[in-house]
C-alpha positions as CSV (number, residue, x, y, z in Angstrom):
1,X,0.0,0.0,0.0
2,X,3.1,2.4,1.0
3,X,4.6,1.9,-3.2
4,X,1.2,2.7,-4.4
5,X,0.3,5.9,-1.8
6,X,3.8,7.4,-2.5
7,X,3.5,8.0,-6.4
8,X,0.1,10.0,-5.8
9,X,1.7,11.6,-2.9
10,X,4.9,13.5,-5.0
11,X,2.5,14.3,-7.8
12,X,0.3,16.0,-5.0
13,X,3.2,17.8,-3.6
14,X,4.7,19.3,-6.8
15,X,0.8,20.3,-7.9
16,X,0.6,21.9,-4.6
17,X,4.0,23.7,-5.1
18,X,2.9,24.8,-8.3
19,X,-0.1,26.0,-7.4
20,X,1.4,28.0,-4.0
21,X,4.0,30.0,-6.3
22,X,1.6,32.2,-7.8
23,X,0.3,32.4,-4.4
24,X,3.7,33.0,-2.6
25,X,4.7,35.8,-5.0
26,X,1.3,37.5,-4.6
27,X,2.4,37.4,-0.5
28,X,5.5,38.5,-1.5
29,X,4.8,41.8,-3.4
30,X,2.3,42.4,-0.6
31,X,4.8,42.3,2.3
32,X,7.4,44.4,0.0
33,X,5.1,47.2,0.1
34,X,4.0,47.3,3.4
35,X,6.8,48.9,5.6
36,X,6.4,46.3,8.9
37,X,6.6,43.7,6.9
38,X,9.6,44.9,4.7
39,X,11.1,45.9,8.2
40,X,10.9,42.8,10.4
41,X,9.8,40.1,8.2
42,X,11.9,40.0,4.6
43,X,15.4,41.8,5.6
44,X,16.4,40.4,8.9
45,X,16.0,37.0,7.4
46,X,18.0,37.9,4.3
47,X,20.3,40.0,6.3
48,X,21.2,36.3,8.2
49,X,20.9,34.3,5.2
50,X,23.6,36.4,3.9
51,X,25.8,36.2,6.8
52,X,25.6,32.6,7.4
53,X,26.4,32.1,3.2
54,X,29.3,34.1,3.9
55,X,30.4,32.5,7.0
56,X,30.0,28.7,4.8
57,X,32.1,29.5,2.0
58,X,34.8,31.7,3.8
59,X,35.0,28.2,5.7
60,X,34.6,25.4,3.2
61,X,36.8,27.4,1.0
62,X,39.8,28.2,3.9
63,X,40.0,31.1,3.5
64,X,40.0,32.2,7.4
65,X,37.3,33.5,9.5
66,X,36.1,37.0,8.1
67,X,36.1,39.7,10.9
68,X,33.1,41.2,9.9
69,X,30.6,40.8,7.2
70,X,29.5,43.4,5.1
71,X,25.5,43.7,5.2
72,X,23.7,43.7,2.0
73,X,21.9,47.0,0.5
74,X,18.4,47.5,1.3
75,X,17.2,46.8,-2.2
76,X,19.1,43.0,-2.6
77,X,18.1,42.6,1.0
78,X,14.2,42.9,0.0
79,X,14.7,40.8,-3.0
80,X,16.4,37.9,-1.2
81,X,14.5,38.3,1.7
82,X,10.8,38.4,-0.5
83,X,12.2,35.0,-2.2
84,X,12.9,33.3,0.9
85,X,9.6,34.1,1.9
86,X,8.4,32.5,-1.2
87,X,10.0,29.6,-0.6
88,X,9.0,28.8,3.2
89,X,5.4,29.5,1.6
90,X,5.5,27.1,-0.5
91,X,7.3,24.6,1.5
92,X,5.0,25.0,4.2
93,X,2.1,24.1,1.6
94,X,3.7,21.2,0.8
95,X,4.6,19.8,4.0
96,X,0.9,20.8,5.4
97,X,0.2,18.5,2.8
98,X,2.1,16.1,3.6
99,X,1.1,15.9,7.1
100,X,-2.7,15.5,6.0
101,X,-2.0,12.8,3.9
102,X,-0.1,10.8,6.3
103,X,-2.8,11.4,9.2
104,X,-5.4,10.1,6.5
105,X,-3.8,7.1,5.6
106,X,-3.4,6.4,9.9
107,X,-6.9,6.9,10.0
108,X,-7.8,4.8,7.1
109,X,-5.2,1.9,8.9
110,X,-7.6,2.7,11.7
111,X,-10.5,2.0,10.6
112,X,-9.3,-1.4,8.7
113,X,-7.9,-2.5,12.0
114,X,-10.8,-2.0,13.7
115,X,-13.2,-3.9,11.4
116,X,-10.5,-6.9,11.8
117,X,-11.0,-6.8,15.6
118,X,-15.1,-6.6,14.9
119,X,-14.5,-9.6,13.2
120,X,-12.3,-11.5,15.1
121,X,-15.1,-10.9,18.0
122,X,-18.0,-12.0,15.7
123,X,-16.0,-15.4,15.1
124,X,-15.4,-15.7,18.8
125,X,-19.0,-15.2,19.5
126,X,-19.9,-17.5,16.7
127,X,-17.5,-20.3,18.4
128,X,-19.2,-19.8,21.7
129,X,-23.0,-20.0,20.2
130,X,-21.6,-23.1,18.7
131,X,-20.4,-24.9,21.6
132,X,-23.3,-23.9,24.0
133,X,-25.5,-25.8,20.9
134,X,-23.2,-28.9,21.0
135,X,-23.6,-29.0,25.5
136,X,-27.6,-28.6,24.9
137,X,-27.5,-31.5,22.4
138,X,-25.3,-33.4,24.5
139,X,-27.8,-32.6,27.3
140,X,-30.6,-33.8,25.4
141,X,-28.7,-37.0,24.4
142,X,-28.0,-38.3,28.1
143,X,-31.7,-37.5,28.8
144,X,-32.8,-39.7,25.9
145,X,-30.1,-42.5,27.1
146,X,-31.8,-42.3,30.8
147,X,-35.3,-42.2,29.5
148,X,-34.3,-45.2,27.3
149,X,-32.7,-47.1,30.4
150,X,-35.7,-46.5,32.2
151,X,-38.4,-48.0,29.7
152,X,-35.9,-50.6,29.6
153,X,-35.7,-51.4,33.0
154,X,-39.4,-51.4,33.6
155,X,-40.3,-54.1,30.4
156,X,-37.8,-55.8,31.9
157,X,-35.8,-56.0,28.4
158,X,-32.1,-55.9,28.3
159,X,-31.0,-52.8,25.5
160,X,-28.4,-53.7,22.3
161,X,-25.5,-52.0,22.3
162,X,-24.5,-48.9,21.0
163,X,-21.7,-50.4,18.6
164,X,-23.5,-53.3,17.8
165,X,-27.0,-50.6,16.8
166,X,-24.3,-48.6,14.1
167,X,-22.9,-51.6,12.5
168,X,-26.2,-53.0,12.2
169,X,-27.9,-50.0,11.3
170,X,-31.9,-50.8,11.3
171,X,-34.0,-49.4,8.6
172,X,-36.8,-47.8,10.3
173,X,-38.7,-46.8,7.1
174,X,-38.9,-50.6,6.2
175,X,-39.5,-51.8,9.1
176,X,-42.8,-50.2,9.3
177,X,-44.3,-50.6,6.2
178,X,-43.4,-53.9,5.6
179,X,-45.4,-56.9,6.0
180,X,-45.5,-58.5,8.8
181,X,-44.1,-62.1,9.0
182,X,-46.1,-65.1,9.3
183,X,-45.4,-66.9,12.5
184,X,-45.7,-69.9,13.8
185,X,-49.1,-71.4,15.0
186,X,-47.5,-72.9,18.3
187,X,-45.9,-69.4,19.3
188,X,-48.0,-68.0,22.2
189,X,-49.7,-64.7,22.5
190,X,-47.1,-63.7,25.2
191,X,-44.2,-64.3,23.0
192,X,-45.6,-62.4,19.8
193,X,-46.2,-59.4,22.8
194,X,-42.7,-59.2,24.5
195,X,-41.1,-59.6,20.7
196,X,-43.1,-56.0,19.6
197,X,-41.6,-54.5,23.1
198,X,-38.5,-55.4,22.5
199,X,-39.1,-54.1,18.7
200,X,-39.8,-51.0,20.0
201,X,-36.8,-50.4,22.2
202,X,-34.8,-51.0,19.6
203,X,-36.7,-48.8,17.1
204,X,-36.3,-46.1,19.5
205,X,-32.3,-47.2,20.1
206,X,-31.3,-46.9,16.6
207,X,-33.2,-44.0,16.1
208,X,-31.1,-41.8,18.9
209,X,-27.8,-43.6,17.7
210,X,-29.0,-42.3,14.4
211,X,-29.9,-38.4,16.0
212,X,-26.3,-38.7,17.5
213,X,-24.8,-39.2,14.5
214,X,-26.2,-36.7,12.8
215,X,-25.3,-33.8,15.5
216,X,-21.3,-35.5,15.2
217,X,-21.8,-35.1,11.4
């Protein structure tokens, strides 16, 4: 994101800085006319400017350290002084600019951030719906099992196991529209009763071995 914001980011500048020198020199022939301006703000600056130039090459150039410095004429000292202004204009335009850019993209960063931690909660939320869904149905499960043990216990009928109901899966959809089949003459009513029992229970077995794989699933 940096490579791409920088490109747009010059071009802004040197618009900008195009746009502020008209502006700059406007300032600037303003401030020459006006005696306070001309007095304290464009030839003390060029006054220094000029001393400090003087003072750099004297130095870089060895050529000693110059006693004193001769000051510059009013009418150079305006001009330098009114471009200088010029230039911190347009500088401080620029770097204004600059400054407004960069707090936007921080605030744009901001605002990405933030919708990543919204997010992040929303999952974490999500997760924890979840698992209170999966404890209810586990609930639900044990109370089927106990209820199940119970009508067990009182027809006196000894449940299948668990493994042995989901290899041998029991197709309940068959088993009750299927004919019946023909017994036996010599089989007694008692028999043909405690054999629909024990039908029953295991109807109802296979059926919550079949509800609890389905909630694994």
């Amino acid at each position: 994101m940096v490579i791409g914001v920088f490109p747009f980011l010059k071009l802004g500048v040197l618009f900008v800085k195009q746009i502020s020198k008209p502006l700059a020199q406007v300032i600037v022939n303003q401030a020459k006319n006006h005696h306070i301006f001309r007095t304290y703000f464009i030839i003390p600056p060029a006054q220094f400017y000029h001393w400090a130039e003087v003072k750099t090459k004297m130095y870089l150039m060895n050529l000693g350290k110059p006693t004193k410095v001769a000051k510059l004429n009013e009418t150079m000292a305006i001009e330098l002084g009114a471009s200088l202004m010029g230039e911190v204009i347009i500088f401080s335009v620029a770097g204004a600019c600059i400054v407004l850019e960069y707090n936007r993209q921080v605030a744009k960063e901001a605002k990405k951030e933030e919708a990543r931690l919204a997010q992040l909660n929303k999952f974490n939320t999500d997760i924890e719906a979840l698992q209170k869904s999966m404890a209810a149905h586990d609930a639900e499960i044990r109370y089927l099992h106990t209820l199940i043990e119970e009508l067990a216990k009182d027809t006196k009928h000894k449940l299948p196991a668990r493994s042995i109901l989901e290899n041998n899966p029991l197709d309940i959809s068959q088993a009750s529209t299927d004919t019946p089949v023909k017994r036996n003459e010599s089989t007694t009513a008692q028999d043909d009763t405690k054999s629909k029992e024990s039908e029953k229970i295991s109807l109802i077995q296979h059926a919550i071995s079949i509800f609890e794989m389905t909630i694994d699933e």
